[in-house]
C-alpha positions as CSV (number, residue, x, y, z in Angstrom):
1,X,-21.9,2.9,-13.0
2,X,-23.5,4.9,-16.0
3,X,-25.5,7.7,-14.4
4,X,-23.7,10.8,-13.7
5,X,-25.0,11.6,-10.6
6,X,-24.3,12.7,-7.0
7,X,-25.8,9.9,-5.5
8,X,-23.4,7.2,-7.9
9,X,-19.9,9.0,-7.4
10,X,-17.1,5.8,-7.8
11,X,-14.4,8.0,-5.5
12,X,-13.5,11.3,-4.0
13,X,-9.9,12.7,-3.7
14,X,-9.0,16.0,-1.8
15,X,-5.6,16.0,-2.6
16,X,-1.9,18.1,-2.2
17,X,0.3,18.1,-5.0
18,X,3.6,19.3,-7.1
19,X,3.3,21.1,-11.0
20,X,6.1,22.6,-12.6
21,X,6.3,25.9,-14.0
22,X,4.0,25.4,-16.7
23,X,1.1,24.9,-14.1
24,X,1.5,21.0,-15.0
25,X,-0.1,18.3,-12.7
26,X,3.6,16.0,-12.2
27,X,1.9,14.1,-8.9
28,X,-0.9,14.4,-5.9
29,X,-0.9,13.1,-2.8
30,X,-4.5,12.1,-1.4
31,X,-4.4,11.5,2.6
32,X,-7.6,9.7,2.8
33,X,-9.8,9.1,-0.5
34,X,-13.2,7.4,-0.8
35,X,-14.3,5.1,-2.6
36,X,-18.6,4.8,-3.2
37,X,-19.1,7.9,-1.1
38,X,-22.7,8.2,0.5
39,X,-24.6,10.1,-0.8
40,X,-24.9,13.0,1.6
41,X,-20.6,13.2,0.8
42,X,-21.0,13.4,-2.7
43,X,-23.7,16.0,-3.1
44,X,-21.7,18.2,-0.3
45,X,-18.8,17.8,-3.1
46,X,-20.3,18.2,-6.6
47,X,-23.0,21.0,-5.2
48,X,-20.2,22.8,-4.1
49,X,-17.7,22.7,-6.9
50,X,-20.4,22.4,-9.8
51,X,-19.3,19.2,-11.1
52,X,-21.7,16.4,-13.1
53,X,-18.5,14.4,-15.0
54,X,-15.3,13.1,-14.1
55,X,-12.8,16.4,-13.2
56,X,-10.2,17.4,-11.2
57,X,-10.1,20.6,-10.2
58,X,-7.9,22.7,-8.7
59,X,-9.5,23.9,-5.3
60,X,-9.2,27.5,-3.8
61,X,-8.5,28.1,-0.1
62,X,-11.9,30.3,0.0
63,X,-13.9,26.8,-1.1
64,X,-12.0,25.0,1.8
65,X,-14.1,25.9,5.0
66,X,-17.6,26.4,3.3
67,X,-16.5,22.8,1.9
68,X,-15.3,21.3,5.3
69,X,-18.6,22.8,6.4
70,X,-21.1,20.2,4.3
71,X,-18.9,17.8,4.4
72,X,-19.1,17.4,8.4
73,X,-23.0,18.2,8.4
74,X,-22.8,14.4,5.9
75,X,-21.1,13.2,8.1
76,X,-17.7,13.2,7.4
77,X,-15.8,14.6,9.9
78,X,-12.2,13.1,8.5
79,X,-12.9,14.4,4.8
80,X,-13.7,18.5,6.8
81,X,-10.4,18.2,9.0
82,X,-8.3,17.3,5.6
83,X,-9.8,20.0,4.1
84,X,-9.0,22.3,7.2
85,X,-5.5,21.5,7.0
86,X,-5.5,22.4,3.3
87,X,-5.8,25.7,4.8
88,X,-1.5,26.0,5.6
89,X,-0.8,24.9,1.9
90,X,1.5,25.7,0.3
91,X,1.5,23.7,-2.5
92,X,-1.2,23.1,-4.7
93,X,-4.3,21.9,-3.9
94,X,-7.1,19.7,-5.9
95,X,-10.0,17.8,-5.7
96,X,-10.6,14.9,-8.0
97,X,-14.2,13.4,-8.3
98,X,-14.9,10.1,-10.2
99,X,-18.4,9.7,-11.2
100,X,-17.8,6.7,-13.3
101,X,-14.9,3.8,-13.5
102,X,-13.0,4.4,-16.4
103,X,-9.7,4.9,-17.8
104,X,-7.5,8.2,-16.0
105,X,-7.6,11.2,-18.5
106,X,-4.9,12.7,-16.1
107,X,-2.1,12.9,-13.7
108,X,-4.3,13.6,-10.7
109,X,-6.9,11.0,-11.9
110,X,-4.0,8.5,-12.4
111,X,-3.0,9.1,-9.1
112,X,-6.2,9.0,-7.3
113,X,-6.9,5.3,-8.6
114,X,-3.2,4.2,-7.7
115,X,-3.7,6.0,-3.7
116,X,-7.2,3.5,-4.1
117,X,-5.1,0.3,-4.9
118,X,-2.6,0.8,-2.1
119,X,-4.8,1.5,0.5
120,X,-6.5,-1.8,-0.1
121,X,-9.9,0.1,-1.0
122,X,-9.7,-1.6,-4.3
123,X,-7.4,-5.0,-6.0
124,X,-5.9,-5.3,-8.9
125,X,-8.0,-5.6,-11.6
126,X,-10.9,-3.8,-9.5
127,X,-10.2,-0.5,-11.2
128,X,-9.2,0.4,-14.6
129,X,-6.3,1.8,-15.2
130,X,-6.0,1.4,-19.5
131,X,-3.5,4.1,-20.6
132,X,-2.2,5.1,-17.3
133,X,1.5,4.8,-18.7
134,X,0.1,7.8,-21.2
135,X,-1.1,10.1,-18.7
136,X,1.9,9.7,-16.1
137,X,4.9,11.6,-16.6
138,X,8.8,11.1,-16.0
139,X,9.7,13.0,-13.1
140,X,13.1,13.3,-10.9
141,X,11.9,11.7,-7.5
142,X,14.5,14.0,-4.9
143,X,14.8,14.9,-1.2
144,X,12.6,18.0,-2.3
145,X,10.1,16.3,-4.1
146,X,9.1,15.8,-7.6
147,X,11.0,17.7,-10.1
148,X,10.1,19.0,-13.9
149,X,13.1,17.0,-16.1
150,X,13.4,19.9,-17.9
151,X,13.7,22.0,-14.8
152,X,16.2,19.6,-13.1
153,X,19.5,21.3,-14.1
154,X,18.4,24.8,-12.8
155,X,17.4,22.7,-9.5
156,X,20.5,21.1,-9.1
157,X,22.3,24.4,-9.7
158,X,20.5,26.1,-7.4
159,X,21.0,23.7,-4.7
160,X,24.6,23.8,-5.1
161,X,24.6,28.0,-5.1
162,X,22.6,27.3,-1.4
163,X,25.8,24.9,-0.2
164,X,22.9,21.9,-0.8
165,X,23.0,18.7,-2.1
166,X,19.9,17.8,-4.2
167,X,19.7,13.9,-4.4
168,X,17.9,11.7,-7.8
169,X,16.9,8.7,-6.0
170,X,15.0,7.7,-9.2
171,X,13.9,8.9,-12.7
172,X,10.1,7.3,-13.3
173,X,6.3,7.4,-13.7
174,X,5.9,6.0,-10.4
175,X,7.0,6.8,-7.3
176,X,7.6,4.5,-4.3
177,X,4.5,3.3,-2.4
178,X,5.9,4.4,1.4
179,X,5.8,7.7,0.5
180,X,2.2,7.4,0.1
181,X,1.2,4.7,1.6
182,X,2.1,3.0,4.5
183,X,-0.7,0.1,4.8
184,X,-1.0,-1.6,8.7
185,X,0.7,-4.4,9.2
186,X,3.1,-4.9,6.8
187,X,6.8,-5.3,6.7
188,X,9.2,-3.4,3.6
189,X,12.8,-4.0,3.5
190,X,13.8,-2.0,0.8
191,X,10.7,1.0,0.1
192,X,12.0,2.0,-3.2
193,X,11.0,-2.0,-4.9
194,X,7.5,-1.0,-4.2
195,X,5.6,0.8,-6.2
196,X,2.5,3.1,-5.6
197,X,-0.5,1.1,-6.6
198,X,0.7,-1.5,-5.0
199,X,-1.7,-3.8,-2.9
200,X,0.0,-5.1,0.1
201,X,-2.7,-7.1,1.9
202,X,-2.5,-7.9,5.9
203,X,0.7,-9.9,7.3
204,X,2.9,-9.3,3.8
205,X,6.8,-9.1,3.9
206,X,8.9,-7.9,1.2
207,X,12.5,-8.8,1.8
208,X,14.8,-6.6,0.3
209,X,15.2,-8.1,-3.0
210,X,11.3,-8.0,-3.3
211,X,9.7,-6.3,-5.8
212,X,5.8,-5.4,-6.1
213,X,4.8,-3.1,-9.4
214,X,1.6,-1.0,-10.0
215,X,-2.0,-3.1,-9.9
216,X,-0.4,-5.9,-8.2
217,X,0.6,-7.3,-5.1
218,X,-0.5,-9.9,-2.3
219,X,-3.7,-10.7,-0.2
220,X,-1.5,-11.2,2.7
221,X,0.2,-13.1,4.7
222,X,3.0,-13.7,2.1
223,X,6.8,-13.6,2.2
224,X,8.1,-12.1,-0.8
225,X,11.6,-12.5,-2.3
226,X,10.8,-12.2,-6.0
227,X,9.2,-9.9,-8.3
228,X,5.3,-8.9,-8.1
229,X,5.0,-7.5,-12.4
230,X,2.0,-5.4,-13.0
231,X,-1.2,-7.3,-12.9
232,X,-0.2,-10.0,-10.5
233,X,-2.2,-11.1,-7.5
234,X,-0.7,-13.3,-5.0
235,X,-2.7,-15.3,-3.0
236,X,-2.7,-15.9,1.0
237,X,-0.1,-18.2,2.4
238,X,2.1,-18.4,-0.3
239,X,6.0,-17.8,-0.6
240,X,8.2,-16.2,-3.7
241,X,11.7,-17.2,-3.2
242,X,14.7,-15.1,-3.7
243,X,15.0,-14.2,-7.7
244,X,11.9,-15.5,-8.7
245,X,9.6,-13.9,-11.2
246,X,6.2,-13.6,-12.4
247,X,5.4,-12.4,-16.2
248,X,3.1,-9.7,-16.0
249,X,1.1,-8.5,-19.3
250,X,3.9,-5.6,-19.8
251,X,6.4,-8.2,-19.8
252,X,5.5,-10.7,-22.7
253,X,2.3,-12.1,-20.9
254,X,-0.3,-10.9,-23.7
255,X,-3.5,-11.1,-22.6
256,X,-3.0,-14.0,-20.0
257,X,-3.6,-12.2,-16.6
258,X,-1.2,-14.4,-14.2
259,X,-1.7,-15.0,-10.9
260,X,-1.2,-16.9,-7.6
261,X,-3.0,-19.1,-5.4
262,X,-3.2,-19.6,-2.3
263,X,-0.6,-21.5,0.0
264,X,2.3,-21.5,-3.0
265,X,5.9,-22.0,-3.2
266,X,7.8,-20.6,-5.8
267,X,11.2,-21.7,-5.3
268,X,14.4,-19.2,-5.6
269,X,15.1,-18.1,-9.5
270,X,11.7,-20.1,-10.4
271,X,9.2,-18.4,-12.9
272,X,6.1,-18.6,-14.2
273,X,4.0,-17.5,-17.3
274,X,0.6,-19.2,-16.2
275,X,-1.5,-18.7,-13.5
276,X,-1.1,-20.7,-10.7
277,X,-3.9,-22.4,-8.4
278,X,-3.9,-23.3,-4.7
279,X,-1.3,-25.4,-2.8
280,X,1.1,-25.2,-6.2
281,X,4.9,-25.8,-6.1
282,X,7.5,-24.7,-8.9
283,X,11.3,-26.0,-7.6
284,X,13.7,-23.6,-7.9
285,X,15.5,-23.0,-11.1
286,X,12.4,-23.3,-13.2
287,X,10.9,-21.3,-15.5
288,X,7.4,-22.2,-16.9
289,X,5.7,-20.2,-19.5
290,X,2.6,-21.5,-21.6
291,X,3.9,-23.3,-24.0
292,X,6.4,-25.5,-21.9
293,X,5.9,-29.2,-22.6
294,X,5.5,-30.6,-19.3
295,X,5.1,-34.2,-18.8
296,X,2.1,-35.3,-16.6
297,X,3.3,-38.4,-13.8
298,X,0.9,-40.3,-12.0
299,X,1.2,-40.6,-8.2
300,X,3.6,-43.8,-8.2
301,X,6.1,-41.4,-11.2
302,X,4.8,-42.8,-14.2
303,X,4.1,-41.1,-17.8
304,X,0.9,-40.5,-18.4
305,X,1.0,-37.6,-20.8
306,X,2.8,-34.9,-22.4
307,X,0.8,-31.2,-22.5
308,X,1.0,-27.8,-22.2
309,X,1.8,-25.5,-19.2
310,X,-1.3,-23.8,-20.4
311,X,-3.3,-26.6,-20.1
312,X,-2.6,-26.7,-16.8
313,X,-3.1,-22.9,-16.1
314,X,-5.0,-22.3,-12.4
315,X,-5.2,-25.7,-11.2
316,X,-4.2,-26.7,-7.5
317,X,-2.2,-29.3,-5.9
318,X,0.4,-29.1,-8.6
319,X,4.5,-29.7,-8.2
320,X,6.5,-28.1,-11.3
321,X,10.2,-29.6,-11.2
322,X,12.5,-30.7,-13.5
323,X,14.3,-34.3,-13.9
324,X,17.5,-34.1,-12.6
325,X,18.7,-36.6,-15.4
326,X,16.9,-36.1,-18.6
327,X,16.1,-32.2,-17.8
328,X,12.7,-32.8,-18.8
329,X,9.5,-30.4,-17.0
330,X,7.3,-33.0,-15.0
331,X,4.6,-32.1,-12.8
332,X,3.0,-34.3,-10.6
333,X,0.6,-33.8,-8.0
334,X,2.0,-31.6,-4.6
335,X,1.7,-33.6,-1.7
336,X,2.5,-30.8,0.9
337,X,1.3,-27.3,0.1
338,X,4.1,-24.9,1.5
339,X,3.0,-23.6,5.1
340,X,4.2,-19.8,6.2
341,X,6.2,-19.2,9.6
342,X,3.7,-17.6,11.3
343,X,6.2,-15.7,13.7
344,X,7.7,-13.9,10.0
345,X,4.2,-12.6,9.6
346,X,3.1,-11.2,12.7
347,X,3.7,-7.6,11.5
């Protein structure tokens, strides 16, 4: 979208946040944002706030009602109720409107496009998210919220002058999803291995070594035991095994966006640095990145070539192991694609 309009607004964000004592954005939570607003919702927004670019603005409790207002005449009942809740705040409050895709210019911006990941309203790689890392700041992620670093020791000392315990759970960019998001049907073992921005489609389980970054995740149903890096899509069906990992371009992939078909099994401490097609199978143990020689067998186990793992990259009906005797990588093709328990994935 190029035209800065009311009519061609990419997402909407009413949203409650923390700053520190500076008046600093450190997160925002967004109950319910939209993505492609109708037009009715987006005039009712940028007429009343004055906005024609990509902003986020802090909103005033005197804009709330005449807001909630127009936004229930468009039609929007859900979007004037938040707004009316806004009303008990005591935190503060912004609205965040996206006329156009492109690359966060700030903490609320950043966090408006993660909320849009991990409540499925976008995928990975449906929204851009260049420079995130650079907008996002380290925060202490406590039992009172997020907290300023630099405000942290006065925090803690406080807590302990009220006969209170302040617990760091974490020290990140990121917080964890479930505090967020909780998508339908979906099971988490451990909430802090997921990150917000994470897509968890439909009929997913993270077991408790599981780990799913930021712009990644699964279309669902999927049993995850591995690790999800940033720009990973998991397909439908398929299975990571306990210790297993996928490279993700912040993690050595360059440009290479890896990925997973449908119906996959990657076995326990397996890896992969290509993308995978449907009905694939790496044996546990193995780890396969581009450049892996990997000799090609026919059906009855003979040689027919060597190549490349990249050469292989996104085809289906593969098996990945390696010979037992000479240790060589062989792939052949996978004569059972791995099949889900569906009783695991009736979340």
């Amino acid at each position: 979208m190029n035209d800065n309009n009311s009519s061609t607004i990419y997402s909407i964000g009413f949203g409650v946040g923390t700053c520190n004592s500076k008046g600093d954005w450190l997160e925002v939570y967004y109950p319910q944002p939209l993505l492609n607003p109708s037009a009715d919702i987006a005039a009712a927004v940028t007429e009343t706030l004055k906005l024609s670019g990509n902003s986020a603005v802090a909103l005033d409790k005197s804009q709330l009602q005449p807001l909630a207002e127009k936004l229930r005449a468009a039609g929007s009942a859900a979007q004037a109720a938040i707004l009316e809740q806004f009303a008990n705040s005591q935190r503060p409050l912004v609205a965040t409107v996206l006329f156009t895709d492109e690359a966060p210019q700030d903490v609320p911006e950043g966090y408006l496009k993660l909320h849009l990941l991990s409540h499925r309203l976008v995928k990975p790689h449906e929204t851009k998210l260049d420079g995130i890392f650079g907008k996002l700041v380290n925060v202490a992620w406590t039992n009172q919220g997020a907290i300023d670093l630099e405000e942290l020791p006065q925090r803690q000392l406080a807590a302990r002058l009220a006969g209170e315990h302040l617990d760091v759970s974490c020290v990140d960019k990121f917080p964890k999803m479930t505090n967020y998001v909780v998508p339908a049907g979906v099971r988490i073992a451990h909430t802090a291995r997921v990150r917000l921005g994470a897509y968890l489609g439909e009929g997913t389980t993270i077991m408790h070594e599981g780990f799913v970054n930021f712009n990644a995740g699964t279309q669902g149903p999927g049993m995850i035991e591995g690790r999800i890096s940033a720009g990973v899509f998991v397909g439908a069906g398929s299975d990571l095994g306990g210790g297993c990992s996928t490279m993700g371009t912040l993690s050595g992939g360059g440009n290479i966006v890896i990925s997973v078909g449908d119906n996959c099994l990657l076995g326990a401490n397996a890896g992969i640095g290509i993308p995978l097609g449907d009905r694939c199978t790496v044996e546990a143990g193995l780890y396969i990145t581009a450049g892996t020689k990997v000799a090609l067998l026919d059906d009855a186990g003979k040689l027919v070539e060597h190549v490349k793992a990249r050469d292989l990259a996104g085809k289906s009906d593969l098996l990945f192991r390696r010979n037992s005797v000479n240790g060589a990588v062989e792939c052949r093709t996978n004569k059972s694609a791995v099949e889900l328990n569906e009783a695991l994935h009736s979340n």
